[in-house]
Each structure stands twice: as C-alpha cells, then as structure tokens.
N, C-alpha and C positions, 0 to 999 in steps of 0.2 A: 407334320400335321396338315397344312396348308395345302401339301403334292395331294394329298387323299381328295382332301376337298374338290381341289381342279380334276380328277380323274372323275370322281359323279359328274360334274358337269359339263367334261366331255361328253361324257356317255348321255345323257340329256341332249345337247349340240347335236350330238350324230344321228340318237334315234325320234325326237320329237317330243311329243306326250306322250307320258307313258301313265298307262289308268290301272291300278290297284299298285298298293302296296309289296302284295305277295309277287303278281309279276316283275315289278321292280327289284325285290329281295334276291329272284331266281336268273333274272338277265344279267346281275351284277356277280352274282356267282357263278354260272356260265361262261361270261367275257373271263372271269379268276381264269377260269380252270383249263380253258383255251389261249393264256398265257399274258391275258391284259392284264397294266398292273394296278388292278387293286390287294389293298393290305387287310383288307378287314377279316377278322375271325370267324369263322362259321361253325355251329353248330344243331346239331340234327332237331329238331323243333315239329308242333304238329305238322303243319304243312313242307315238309321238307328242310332242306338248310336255311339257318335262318343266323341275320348279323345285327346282333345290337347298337355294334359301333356303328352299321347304315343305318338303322335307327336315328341315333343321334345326330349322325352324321347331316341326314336329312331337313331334322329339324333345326339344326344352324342353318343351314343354307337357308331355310325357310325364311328362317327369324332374321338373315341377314341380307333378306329381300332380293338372294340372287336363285331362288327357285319360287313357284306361285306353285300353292296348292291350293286344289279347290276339291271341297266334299259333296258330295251328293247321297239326298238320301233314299235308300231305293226298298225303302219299307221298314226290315228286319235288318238292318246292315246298313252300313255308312260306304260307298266306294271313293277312294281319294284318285283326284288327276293333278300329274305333275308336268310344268313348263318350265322351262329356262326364261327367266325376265330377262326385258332389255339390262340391268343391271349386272344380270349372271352373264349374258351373253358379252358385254362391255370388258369384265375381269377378266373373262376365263380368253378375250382375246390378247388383252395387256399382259396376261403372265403362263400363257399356255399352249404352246405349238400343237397344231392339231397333229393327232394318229394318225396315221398313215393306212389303207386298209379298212379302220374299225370300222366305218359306216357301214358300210356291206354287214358286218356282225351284228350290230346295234342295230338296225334296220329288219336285218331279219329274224332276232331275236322280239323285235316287239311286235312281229305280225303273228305270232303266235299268242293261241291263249294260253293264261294263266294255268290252264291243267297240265298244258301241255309241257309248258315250263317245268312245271312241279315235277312232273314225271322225269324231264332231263336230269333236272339239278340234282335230283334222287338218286336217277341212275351214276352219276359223275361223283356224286358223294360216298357211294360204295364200289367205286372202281376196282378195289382190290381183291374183293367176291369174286370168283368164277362165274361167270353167264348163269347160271343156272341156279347157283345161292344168290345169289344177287334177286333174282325174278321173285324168288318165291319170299326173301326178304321183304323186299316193294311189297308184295301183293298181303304179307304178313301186318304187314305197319299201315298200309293204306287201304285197307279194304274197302271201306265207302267210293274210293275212287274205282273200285273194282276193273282194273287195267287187264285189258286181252293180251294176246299173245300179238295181236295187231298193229297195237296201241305199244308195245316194248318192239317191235320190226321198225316200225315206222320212225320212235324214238332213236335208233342206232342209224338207221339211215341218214337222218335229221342232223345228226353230233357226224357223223364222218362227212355229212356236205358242211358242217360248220368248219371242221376242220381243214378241209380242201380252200375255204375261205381264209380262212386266216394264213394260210401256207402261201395264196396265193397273195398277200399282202406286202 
C-alpha cells in the first residue's frame, strides 16, 4: 500500500504542479502504460480512464499533509492544483530512491494539456482496436471533443517520442 503511495509522489517530485484533476488521472495512467509502476485500476469513465484508488489515493496524501491542494474557482467549475510539501518531499526522500529517467516523462507529460492527455490515455486504453476502430471509437465516445485526424497524427507521434524516452531511460 505504502509503494503506491511513494510512486504519486514521485511523479509529483519529477513533474511539479500539476493543475486539474483530469490531467493528473491521464499522466498517471500514461506513465502505467509506458511501464512506470503504478498499480492502480482503470476504468473507461466520461473523460477517459479514470482510477478511483488515485482518487483516494490523493486524498490521503492530502489529509496526510504530504501533497497541498489548492482550489480555484473559475466560475462554473472548481480547478484543483497539486504540490508536493516540504513534508512529502521529506518522506518520499527518507523511503524512496528516485526513478531513473522518469523526469523527462513526468515533465513532459505535464506540458501538455488536459485534452491532449485525454486523447492519449484514450488512445493507450483501446490499444488493442486496429488504427482505424480505435479512431472512429474515440471519435464515437467523445464527440464534444470532436478530434481530427490531426489531433489522432499528432497523438501517435506524441506516445512513440514518449516511448523513445522512456527506452532511452
């Protein structure tokens, strides 16, 4: 239970703040699926894969003052940003060897926006469609995000430089 724990706040350590929820949900499913170990369960949800145990997970760390979450409210909608406290930062150096690598993935997984995410996590969650069921899946489930054929290029190119990273790790 405990490994789980230190693996978010690794991934916190390496990438900084990190601002929404959703993008948080989709970097940590991401880092999964490109072979970091997180354990948590995913399942397909509006926005994409989505982990109740990082749910939770989150909200320990919150409660046990080794992540700072701060809300903002931006009208119609709450956006949450997430830091590693000096207290998270303390533990996770007393019981946690850093990654090797991750930074570079963590790093550029959060210079990405939240759509963009969505649209990776998406695609990496039906890997096992053919290119071309796969698209028209996505485009079937997400229609408001109404993804081009530009927007699924860009995404492949995006996940094979991830992987070139993490290879190179």
């Amino acid at each position: 239970m405990l490994r789980d724990h230190l693996n978010v706040l690794t991934l916190f350590a390496m990438s900084g703040e990190i601002v929404g929820r959703k993008k948080l949900q989709k970097m940590v499913y991401i880092a999964k699926q490109m072979g970091y170990p997180f354990n948590e369960r995913y399942h397909f949800h509006r926005y994409g894969p989505y982990s109740d145990e990082l749910t939770v997970r989150l909200e320990e760390l919150c409660n046990l003052g080794f992540l700072i979450e701060s809300e903002e409210d931006k009208g119609h909608y709450s956006q949450y940003r997430y830091t590693l406290s000096p207290q998270g930062q303390a533990f996770l150096e007393m019981y946690h060897p850093p990654v090797v690598g991750y930074k570079d993935l963590c790093q550029s997984l959060n210079s990405q926006s939240a759509r963009f995410l969505e649209l990776l996590s998406t695609i990496l969650y039906f890997s096992d469609l053919e290119e071309g069921a796969r698209r028209e899946k996505i485009r079937q489930l997400k229609k408001k995000q109404n993804y081009s054929d530009d927007d699924f290029d860009e995404a492949h190119t995006y996940l094979q430089k991830l992987a070139q990273v993490v290879a190179s790790a």
